[in-house]
N, C-alpha and C positions, 0 to 999 in steps of 0.2 A: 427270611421273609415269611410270615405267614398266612393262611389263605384269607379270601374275602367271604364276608359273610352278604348272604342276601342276593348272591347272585343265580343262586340253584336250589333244587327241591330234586331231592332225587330218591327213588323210591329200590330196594331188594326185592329178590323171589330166588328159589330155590324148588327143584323139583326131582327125584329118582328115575333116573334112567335104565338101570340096570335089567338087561334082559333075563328073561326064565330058563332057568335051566332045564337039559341043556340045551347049548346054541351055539352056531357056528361064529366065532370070531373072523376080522378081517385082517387084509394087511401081509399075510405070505401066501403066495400061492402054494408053498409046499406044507403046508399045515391041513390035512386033511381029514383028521377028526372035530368033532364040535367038543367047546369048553365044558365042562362040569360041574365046575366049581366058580365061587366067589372069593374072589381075596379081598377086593376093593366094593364099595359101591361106585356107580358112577354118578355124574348129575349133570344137569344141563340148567345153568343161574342165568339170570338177568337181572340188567341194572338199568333203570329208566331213571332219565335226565331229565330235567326243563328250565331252559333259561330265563330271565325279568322279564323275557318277551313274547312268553310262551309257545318256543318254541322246544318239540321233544326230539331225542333221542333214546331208542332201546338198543340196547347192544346185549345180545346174547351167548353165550361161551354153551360146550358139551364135551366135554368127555368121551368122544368119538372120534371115529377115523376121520371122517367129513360127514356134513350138514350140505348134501345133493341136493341142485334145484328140484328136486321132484319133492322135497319135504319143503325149503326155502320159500319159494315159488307162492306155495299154497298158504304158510302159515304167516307171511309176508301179506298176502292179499285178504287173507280173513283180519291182521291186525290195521291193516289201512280201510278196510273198511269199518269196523269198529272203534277206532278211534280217531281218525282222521288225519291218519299221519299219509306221507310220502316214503317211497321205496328209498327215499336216501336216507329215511332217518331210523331206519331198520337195519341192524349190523349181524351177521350171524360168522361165530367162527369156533373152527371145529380144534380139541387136541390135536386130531393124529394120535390116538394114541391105539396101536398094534394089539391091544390086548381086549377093543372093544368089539362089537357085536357087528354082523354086516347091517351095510343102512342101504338099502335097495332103494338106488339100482348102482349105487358107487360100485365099482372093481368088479361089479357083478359077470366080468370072465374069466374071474377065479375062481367062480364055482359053478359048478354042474350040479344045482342041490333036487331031490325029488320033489313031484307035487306038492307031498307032506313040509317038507323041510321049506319050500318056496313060499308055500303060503303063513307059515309060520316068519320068515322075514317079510313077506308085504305087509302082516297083520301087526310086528312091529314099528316099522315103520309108518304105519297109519296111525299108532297109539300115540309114537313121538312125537309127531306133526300134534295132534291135541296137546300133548305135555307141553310143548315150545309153545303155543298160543297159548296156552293157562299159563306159562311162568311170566312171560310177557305182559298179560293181562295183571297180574298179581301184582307186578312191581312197577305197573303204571298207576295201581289202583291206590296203595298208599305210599304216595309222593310226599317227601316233607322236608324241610329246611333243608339243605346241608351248606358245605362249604368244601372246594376242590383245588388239591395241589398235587404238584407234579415233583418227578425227578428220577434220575436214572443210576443204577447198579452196575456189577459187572458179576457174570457167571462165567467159569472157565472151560466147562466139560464137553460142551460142543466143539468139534473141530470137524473141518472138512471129508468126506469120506470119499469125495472122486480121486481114487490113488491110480497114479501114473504107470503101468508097467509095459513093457517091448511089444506088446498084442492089443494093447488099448488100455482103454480107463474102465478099471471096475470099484466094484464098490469095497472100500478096504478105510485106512487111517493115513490121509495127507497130511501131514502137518504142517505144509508149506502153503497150504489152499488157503482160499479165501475166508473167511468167520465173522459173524456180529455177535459181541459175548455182550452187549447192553441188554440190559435190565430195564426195558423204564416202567414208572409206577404213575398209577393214579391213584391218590387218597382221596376216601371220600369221605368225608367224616360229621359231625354233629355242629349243629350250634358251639355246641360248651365243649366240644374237642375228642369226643370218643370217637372211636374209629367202628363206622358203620360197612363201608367195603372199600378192596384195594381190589383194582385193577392192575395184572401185571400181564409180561408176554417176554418170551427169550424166542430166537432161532435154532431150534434142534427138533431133529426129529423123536418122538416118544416110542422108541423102541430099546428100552436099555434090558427090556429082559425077551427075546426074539424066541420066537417061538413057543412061547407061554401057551398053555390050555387054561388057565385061568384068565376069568374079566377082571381087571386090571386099569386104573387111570394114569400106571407109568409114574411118571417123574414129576410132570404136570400135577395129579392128583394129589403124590406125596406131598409137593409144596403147598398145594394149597390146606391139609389137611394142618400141616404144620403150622399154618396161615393163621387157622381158624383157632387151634387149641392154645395158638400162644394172645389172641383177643377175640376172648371170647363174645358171641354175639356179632358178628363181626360176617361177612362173607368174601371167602376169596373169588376170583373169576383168573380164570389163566386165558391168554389169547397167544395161539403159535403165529411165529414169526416166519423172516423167510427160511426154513427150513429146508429148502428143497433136494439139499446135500449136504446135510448136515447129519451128524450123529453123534447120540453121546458116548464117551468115552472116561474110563473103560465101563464096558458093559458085560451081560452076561449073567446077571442075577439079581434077587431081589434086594439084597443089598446093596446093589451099586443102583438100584431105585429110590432107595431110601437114601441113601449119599446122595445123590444126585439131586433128591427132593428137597435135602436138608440145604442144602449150598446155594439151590435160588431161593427160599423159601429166606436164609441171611442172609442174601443180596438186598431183597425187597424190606426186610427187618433192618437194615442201615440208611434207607431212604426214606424210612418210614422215623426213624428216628432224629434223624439229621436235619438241617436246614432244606425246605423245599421251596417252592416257588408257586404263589398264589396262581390258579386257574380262575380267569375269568368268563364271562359273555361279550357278545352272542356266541351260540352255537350256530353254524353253517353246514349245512350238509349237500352231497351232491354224488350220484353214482351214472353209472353208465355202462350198457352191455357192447363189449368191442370184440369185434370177429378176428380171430386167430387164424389166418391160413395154413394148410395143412401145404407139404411138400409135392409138386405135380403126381397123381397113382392112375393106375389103369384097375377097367374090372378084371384084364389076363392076369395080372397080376394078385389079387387074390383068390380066385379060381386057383391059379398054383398052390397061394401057400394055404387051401380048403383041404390038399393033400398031404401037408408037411406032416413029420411023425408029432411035431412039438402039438400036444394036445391043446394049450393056449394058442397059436398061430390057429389052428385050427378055427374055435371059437371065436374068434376076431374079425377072421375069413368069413364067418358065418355072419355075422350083425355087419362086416361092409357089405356084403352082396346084399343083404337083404334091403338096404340103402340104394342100394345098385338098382334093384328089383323096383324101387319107387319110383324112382327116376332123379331120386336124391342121393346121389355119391356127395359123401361126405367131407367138402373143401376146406371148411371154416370150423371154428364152432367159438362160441361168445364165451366170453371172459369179464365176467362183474369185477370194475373198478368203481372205488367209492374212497372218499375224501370227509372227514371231520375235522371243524377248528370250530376249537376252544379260544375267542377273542384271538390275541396274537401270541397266545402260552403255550398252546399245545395244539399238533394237529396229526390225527391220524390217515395215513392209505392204506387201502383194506384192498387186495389184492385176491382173486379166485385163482383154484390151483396149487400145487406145489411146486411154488417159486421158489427158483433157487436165489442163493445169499447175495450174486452180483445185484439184485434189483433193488434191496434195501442199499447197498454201498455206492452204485451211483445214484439212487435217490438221495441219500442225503450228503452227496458232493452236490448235487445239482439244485438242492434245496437249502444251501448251506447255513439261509440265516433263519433257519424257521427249524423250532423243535420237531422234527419229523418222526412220527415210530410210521415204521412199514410192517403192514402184517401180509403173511399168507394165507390158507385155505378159508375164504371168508367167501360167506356166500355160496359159494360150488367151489368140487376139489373134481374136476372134470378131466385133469390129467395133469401131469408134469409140465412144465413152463422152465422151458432151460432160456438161459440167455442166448446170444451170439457165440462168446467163447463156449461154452459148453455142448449148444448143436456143433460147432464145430467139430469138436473133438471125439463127441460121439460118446460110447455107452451110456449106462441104464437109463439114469435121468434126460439125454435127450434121444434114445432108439428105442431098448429094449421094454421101458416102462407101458410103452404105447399099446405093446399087445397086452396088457393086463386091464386094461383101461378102456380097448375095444376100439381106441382109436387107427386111422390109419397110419399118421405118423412117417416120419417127423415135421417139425413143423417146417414151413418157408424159414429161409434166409431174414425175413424182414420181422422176424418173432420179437425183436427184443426193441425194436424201434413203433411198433405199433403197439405194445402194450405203453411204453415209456409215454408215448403222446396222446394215450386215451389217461396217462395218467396227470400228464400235464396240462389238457382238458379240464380234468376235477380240481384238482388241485386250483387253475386258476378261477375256476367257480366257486369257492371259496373263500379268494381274497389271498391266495401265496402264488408269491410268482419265484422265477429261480433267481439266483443268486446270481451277482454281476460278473464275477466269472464265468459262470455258465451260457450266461447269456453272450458274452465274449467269445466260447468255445464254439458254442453254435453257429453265431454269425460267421467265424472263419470257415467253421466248413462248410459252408453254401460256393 
């Protein structure tokens, strides 16, 4: 089937991200020199929509660990006031990729950096917030025809990394875990059929070369570079999925970046070539900020661990007491969910956080007649987002992560039932409701 024409205008932009050398990369706490070099540039693209009914959408990708409300927030609220959009119709979503730059105030208790080095990350961070509003602005500004189809791949290299051993779950290779190896794609293309950009997204996390000193787009950037050289003119956007225990495999060098790059990069180049499926109008959009409770803590209780030798515990200890100190102990903290549909062709959940893989797999059992892509760290990556099975079982992703991240941690018990229903909140705001199964499963458990 091929797409329709006349139902979209949709405009590119592209802008460099890459920080000055040198600069402290994110993403390991045990990395404790700043990068030097460039391998990669990075970039941060947008791709602004508008339907017959002039209605828009900007959806923006980066090349980064996360896109923090404290960048989101502002560059969100300068683009609704300039052009008069609503916060649903603004999408930000970060790589994840381990090899970028710190974006302050993310994971910011992984470093103890000096005045010098501090103000040198604020003073990025304030440039990027401008970058993201200028690439926004740019690819709002020349809007023109297009036509939009869909379809989905499959990449293999992600697999589950919560490995099961006699002392608990760490981070290793399950191959028995859970995984979403789907590819889906959005082409966006011309009038007369050239391919102007493709939107794609996998679940995995962008650390296939861990512990790099060089800035680096990962696996992500290789496909998309490969995206670009093979049509040209052309812009790719990558958007991570739920990745939130995900790794690719094997890793450990740059060459297994470039494999890796190479392998979705022919995913998205089989969908791209093959029979797709016209993307219609209207566009629908709809988000929502939902509070995440945090597990009952005391102040005794970090006042303890303000003396732990663990130098992060420490630091942790330090930003909850001073919560403490306000009269604000830290219970909750909000989780940007947001919902887009494409007519009845496509619809995407954009998800805050590093969500892990069960949230896409029962999203689309529970959404089973509707094309669903689930994404993750969109919006804010403000900590880990384990499901039920995984707080239960404990390590990194739902205990350990918390102290790098500043939170108190872990979440409540009801973590995976209140994101799920602020998601089926948006979701039915935009006209999808779950599947008759689902809705059968439900009613029996009442």
């Amino acid at each position: 089937m091929g797409a329709v024409a006349g139902e979209f205008r949709a405009g590119v932009a592209r802008v460099n991200i890459t920080p000055p050398m040198p600069f402290y990369l994110s993403g390991y706490a045990a990395r404790t020199n700043p990068a030097t070099s460039v391998r990669t540039d990075l970039w941060a693209k947008a791709l602004a929509l508008q339907d017959r009914n002039g209605t828009r959408l900007v959806l923006v990708t980066a090349d980064l660990i996360a896109l923090p409300r404290d960048v989101t927030d502002v560059v969100a609220g300068r683009l609704m006031r300039r052009h008069g959009l609503r916060r649903s119709q603004l999408l930000f979503n970060a790589s994840h990729t381990h090899s970028g730059p710190v974006v302050w105030s993310n994971l910011r208790v992984m470093f103890n950096l000096d005045a010098a080095e501090k103000a040198r990350a604020l003073d990025y961070a304030a440039q990027l917030t401008d970058k993201l509003t200028s690439v926004a602005d740019a690819a709002l500004a020349n809007l023109s025809s297009a036509v939009l189809a869909c379809g989905r791949g499959r990449a293999g290299f992600a697999v589950n990394r919560r490995q099961p051993t006699p002392s608990g779950f760490v981070i290793g290779h399950n191959p028995n875990g859970p995984v979403d190896h789907d590819v889906p794609v959005l082409k966006v293309a011309a009038p007369d059929g050239q391919l102007r950009a493709v939107l794609f997204g996998y679940a995995c996390h962008n650390t296939t070369c861990p512990m790099s000193l060089e800035v680096d787009g990962d696996y992500a950037g290789a496909a998309q570079r490969a995206l670009e050289a093979a049509h040209p003119g052309a812009t790719a956007l990558f958007m991570t999925l739920c990745a939130g225990d995900q790794n690719p495999h094997p890793r450990g060098s740059m060459e297994w970046v470039e494999k890796h790059g190479r392998e979705l990069a022919d995913a998205v180049e089989r969908v791209l070539a093959g029979p797709t499926n016209p993307v219609r109008g209207p566009m629908r959009t709809a988000f929502t900020l939902t509070p995440l409770e945090f597990a009952p803590h005391t102040r005794e209780q970090f006042e303890a661990e303000a003396k732990d030798p663990h130098p992060f515990k420490r630091r942790r200890a330090e930003f909850v007491l001073q919560a403490y100190d306000r009269g604000q102990p830290p219970r909750a903290i909000e989780c940007p969910v947001q919902a887009v549909r494409f007519g009845k062709e496509l619809t995407i959940l954009a998800l805050g956080g590093e969500v892990v893989v069960d949230y896409a797999l029962r999203a689309k059992r529970e959404f089973a007649n509707e094309n669903l892509v689930v994404a993750g760290y969109c919006n804010d990556v403000m900590c880990y987002v384990p499901s039920r099975r995984v707080l239960r079982e404990g390590g990194y992703e739902a205990v350990d992560s918390m102290i790098y991240y500043g939170r108190p941690g872990p979440f409540a018990e009801n973590v995976e039932e209140t994101l799920l229903a602020a998601a089926h909140k948006v979701l039915k705001q935009v006209g999808v409701r779950p599947s008759s199964s689902a809705r059968t499963a439900a009613l029996s458990a009442r």
